[in-house]
MMTF fields as JSON, N, C-alpha, C and O atoms, coordinates in Angstrom:
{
  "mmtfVersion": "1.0.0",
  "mmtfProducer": "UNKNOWN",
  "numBonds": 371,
  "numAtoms": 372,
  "numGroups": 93,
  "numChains": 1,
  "numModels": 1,
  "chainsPerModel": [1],
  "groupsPerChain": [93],
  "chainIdList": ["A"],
  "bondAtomList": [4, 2, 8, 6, 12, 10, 16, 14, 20, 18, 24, 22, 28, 26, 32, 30, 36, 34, 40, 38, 44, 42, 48, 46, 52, 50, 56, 54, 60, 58, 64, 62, 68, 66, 72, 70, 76, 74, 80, 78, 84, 82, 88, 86, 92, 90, 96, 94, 100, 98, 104, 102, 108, 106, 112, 110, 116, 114, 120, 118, 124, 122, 128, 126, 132, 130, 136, 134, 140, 138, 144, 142, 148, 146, 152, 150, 156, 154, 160, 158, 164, 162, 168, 166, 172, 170, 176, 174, 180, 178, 184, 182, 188, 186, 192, 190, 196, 194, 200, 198, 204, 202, 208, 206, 212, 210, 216, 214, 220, 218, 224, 222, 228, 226, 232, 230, 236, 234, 240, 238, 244, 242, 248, 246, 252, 250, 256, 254, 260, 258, 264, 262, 268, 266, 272, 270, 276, 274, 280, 278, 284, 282, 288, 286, 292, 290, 296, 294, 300, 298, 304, 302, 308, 306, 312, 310, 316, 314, 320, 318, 324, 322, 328, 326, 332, 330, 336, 334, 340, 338, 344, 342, 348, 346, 352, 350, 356, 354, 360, 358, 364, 362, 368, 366],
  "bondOrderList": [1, 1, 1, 1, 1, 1, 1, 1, 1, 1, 1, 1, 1, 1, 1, 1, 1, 1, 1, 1, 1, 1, 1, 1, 1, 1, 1, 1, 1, 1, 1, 1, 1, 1, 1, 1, 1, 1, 1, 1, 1, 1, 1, 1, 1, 1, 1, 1, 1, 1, 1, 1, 1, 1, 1, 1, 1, 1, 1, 1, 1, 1, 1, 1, 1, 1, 1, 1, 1, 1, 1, 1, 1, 1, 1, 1, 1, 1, 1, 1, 1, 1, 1, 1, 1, 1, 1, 1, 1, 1, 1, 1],
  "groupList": [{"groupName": "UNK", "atomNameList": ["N", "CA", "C", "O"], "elementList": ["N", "C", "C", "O"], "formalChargeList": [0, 0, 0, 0], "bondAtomList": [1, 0, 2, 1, 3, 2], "bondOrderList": [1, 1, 2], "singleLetterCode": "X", "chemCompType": "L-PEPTIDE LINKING"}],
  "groupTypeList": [0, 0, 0, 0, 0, 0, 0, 0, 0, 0, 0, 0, 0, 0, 0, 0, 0, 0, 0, 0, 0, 0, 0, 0, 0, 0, 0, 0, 0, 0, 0, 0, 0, 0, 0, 0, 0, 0, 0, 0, 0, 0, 0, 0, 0, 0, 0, 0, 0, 0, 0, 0, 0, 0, 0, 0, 0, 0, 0, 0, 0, 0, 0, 0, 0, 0, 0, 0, 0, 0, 0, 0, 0, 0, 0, 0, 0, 0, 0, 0, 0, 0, 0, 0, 0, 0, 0, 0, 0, 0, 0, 0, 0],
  "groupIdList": [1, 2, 3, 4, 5, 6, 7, 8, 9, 10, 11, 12, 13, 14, 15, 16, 17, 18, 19, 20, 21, 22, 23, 24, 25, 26, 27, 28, 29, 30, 31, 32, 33, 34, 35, 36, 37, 38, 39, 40, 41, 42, 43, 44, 45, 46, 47, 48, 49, 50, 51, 52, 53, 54, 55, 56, 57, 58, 59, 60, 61, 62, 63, 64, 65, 66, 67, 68, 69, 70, 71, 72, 73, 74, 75, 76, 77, 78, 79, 80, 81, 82, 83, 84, 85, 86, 87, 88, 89, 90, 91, 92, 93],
  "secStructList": [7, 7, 7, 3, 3, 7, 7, 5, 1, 1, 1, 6, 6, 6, 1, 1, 1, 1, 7, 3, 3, 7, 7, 7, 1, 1, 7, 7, 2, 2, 2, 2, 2, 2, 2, 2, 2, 2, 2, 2, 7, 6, 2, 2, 2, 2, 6, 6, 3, 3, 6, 6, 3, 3, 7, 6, 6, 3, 3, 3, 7, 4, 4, 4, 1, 7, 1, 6, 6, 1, 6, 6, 4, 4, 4, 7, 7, 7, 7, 6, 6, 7, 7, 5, 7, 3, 3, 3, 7, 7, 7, 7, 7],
  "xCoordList": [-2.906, -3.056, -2.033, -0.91, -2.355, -1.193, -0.748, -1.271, 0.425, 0.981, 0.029, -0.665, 0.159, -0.002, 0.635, 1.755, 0.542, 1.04, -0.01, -1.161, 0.729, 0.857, 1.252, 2.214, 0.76, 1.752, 1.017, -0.142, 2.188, 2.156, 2.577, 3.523, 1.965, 2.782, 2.246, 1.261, 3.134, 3.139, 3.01, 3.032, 2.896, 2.541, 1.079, 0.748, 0.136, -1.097, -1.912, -2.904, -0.828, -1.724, -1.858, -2.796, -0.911, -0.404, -1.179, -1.642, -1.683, -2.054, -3.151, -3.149, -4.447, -5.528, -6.007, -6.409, -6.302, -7.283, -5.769, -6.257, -4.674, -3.502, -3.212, -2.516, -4.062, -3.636, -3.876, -4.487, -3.201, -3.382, -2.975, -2.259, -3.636, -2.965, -2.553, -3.497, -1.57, -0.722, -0.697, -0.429, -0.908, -0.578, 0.977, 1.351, 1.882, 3.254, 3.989, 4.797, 3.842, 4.274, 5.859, 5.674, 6.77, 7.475, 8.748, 9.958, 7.78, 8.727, 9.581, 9.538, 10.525, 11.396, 10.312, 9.108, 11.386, 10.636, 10.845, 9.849, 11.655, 11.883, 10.89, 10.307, 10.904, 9.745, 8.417, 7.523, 8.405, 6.553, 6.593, 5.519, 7.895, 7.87, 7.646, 6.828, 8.182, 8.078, 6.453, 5.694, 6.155, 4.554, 3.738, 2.753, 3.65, 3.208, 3.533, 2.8, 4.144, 4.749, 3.766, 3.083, 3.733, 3.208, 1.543, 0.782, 1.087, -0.191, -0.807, -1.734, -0.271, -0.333, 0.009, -0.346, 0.901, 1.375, 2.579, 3.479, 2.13, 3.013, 2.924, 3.899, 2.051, 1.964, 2.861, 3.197, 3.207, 3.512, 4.488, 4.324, 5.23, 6.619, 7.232, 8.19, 6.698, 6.996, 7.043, 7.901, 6.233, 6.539, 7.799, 8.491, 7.878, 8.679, 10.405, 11.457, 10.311, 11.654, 11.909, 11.227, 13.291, 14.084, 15.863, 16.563, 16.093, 16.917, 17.078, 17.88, 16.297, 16.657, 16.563, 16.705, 16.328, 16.204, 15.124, 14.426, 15.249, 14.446, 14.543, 15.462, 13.534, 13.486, 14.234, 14.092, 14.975, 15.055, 14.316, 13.224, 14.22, 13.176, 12.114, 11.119, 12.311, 11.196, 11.938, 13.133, 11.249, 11.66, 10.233, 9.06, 11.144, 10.59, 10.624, 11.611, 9.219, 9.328, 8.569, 7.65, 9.099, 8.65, 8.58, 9.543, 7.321, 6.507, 7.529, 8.284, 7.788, 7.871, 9.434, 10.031, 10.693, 11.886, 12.204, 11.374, 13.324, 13.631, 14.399, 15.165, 14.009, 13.992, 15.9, 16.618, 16.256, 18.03, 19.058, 20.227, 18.153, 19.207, 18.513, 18.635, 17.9, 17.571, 19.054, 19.825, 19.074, 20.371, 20.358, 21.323, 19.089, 19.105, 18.332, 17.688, 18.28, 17.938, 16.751, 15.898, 16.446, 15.584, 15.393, 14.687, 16.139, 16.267, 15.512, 15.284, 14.879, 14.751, 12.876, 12.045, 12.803, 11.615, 10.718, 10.995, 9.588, 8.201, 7.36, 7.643, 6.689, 5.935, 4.318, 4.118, 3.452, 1.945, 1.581, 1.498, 1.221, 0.799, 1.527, 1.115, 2.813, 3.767, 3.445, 2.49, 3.407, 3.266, 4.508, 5.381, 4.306, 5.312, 4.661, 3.747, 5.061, 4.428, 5.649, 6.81, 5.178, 6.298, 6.055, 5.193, 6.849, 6.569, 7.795, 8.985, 6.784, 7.951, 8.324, 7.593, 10.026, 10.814, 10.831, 10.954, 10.669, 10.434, 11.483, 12.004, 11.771, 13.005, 12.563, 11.745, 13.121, 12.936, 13.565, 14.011, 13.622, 13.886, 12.663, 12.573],
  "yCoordList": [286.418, 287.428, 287.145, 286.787, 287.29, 286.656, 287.905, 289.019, 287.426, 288.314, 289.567, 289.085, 290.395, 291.34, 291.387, 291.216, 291.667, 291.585, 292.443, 292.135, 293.621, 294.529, 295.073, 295.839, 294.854, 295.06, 296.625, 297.006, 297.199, 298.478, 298.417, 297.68, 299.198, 299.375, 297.999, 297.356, 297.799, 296.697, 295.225, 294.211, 295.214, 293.82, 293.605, 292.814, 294.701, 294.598, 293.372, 292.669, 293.528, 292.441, 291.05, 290.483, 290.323, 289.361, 289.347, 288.21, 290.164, 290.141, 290.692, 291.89, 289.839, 290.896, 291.581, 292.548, 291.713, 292.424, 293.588, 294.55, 293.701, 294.238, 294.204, 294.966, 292.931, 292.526, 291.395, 290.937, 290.956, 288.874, 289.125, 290.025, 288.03, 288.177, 286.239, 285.455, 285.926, 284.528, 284.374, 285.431, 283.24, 282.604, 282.678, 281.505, 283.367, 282.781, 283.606, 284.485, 283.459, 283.495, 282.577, 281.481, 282.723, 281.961, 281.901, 281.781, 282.062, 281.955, 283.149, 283.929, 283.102, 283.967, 284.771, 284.611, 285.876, 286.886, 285.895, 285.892, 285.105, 284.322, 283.249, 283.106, 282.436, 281.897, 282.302, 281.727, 283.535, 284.081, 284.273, 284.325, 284.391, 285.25, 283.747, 283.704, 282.453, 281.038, 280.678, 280.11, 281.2, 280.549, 281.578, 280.95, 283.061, 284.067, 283.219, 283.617, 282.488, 281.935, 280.743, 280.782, 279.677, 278.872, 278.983, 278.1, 280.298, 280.556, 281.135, 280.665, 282.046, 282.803, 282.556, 283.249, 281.256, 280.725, 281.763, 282.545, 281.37, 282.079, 283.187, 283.594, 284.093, 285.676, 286.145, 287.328, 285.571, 286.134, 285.548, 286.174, 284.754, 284.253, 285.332, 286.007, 285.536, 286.128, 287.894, 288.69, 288.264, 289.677, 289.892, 290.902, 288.701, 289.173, 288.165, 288.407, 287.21, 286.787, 287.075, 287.328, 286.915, 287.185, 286.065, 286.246, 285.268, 283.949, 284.046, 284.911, 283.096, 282.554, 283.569, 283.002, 285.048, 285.824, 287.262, 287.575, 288.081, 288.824, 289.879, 290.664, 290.19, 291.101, 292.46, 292.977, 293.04, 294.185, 295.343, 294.848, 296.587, 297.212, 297.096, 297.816, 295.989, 296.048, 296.181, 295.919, 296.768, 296.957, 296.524, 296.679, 295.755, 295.269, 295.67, 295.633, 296.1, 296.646, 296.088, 296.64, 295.241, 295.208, 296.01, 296.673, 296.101, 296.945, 298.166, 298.309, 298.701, 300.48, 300.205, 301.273, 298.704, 299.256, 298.46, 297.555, 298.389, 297.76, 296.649, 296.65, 295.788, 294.263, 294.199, 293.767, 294.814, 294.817, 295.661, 295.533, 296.33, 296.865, 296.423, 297.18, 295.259, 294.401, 293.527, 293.321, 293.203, 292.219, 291.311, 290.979, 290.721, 289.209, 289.252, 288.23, 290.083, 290.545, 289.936, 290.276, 288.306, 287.55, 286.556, 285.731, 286.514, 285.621, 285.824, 284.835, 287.106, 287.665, 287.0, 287.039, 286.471, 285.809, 286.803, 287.998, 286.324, 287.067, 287.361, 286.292, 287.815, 287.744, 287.904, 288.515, 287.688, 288.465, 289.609, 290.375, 290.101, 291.653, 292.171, 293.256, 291.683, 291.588, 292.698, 293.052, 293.343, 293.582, 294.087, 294.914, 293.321, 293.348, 294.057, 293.421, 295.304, 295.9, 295.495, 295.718, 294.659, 294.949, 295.769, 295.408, 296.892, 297.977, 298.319, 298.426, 298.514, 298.621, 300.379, 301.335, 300.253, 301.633, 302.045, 301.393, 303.35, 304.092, 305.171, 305.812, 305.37, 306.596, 307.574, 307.443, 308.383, 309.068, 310.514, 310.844, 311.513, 312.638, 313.481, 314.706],
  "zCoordList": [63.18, 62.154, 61.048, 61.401, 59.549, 58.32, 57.974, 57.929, 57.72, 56.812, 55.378, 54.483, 55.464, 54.291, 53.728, 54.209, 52.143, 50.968, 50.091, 49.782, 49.778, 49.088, 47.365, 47.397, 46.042, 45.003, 44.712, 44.553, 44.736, 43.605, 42.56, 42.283, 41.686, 39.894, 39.513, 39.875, 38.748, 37.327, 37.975, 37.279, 39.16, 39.582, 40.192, 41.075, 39.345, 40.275, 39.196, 39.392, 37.809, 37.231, 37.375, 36.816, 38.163, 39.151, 40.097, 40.179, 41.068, 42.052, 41.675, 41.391, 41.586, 41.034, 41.737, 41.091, 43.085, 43.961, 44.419, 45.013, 44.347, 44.736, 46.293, 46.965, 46.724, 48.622, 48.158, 47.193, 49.141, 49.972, 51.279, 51.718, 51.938, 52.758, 53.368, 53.48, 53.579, 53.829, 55.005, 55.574, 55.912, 57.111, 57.12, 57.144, 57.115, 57.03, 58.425, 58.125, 59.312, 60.807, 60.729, 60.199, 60.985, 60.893, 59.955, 60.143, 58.678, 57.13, 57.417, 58.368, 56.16, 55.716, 55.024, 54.824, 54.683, 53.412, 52.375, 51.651, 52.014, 51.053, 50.547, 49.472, 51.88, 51.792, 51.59, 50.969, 52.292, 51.544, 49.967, 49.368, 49.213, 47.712, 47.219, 46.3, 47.606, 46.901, 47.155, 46.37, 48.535, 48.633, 47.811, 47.423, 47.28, 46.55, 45.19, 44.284, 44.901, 43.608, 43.241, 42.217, 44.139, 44.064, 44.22, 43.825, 44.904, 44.804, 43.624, 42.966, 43.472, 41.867, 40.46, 39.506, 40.419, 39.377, 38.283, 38.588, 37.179, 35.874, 36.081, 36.713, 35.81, 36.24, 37.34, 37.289, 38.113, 39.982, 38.806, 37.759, 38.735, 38.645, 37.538, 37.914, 36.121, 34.975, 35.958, 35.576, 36.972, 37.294, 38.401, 38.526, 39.123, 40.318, 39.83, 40.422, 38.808, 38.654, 37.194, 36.2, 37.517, 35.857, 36.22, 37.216, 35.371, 35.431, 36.612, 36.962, 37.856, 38.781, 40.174, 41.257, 40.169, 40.722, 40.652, 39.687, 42.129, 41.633, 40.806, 41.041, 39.518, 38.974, 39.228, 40.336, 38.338, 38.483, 38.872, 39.152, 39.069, 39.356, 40.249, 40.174, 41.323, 42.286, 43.155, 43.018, 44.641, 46.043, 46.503, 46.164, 47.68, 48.596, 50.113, 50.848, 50.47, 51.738, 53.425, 54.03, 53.696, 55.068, 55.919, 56.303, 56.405, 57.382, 56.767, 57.729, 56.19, 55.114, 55.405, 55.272, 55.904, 55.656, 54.573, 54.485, 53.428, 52.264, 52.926, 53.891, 52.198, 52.662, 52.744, 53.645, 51.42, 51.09, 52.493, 52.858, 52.857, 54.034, 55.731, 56.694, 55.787, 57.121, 57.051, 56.113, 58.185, 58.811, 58.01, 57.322, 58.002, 57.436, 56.102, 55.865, 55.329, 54.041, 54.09, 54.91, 52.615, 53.079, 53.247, 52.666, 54.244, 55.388, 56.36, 57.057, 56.75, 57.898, 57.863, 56.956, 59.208, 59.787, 59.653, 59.751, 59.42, 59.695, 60.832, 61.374, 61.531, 62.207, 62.069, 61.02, 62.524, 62.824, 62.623, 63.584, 61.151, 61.367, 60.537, 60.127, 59.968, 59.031, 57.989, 58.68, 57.203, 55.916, 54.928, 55.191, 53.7, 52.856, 51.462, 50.936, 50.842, 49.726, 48.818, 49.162, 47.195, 46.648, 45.316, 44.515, 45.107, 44.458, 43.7, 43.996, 42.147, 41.196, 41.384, 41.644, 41.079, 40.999, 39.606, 38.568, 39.845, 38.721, 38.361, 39.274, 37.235, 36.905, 35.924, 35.014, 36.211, 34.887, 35.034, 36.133, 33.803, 34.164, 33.281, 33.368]
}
């Protein structure tokens, strides 16, 4: 079973159908955002990076916890069944 992949907000124009889903058993979270990169091209790259990193304003959530407060941030291995939503944060008053 592959990984799920999820965009909410402003990255649905990147992701046109707003799912994929990736064979990546194994990978890092890291590695799925480089293979999401290399599948999707300019669009995926211009929404999810900004010099060399990720964009401001997005969170990333494996299976519903934020990728930034796991042990191994993303580093942390994938498994089968996986799902990762990445969803832009919003502010306002």
């Amino acid at each position: 079973m592959p990984v799920r992949v999820t965009a909410v907000g402003a990255l649905l124009q990147s992701l046109p159908s707003g799912k994929t889903e990736l064979p990546a058993e194994g990978l890092t979270v890291q590695e799925l955002l480089e293979a999401l990169l290399q599948r999707y091209g300019e669009p995926m790259k211009q929404d999810l990076i900004c010099n060399g990193e990720l964009r401001q304003g997005l969170c990333l959530l494996l299976n519903g916890r934020n990728v930034l407060v796991l042990p191994e941030r993303f580093d942390t291995r994938l498994r089968d069944g996986d799902e990762l939503i990445i969803a832009t944060i919003l502010a306002g008053g």
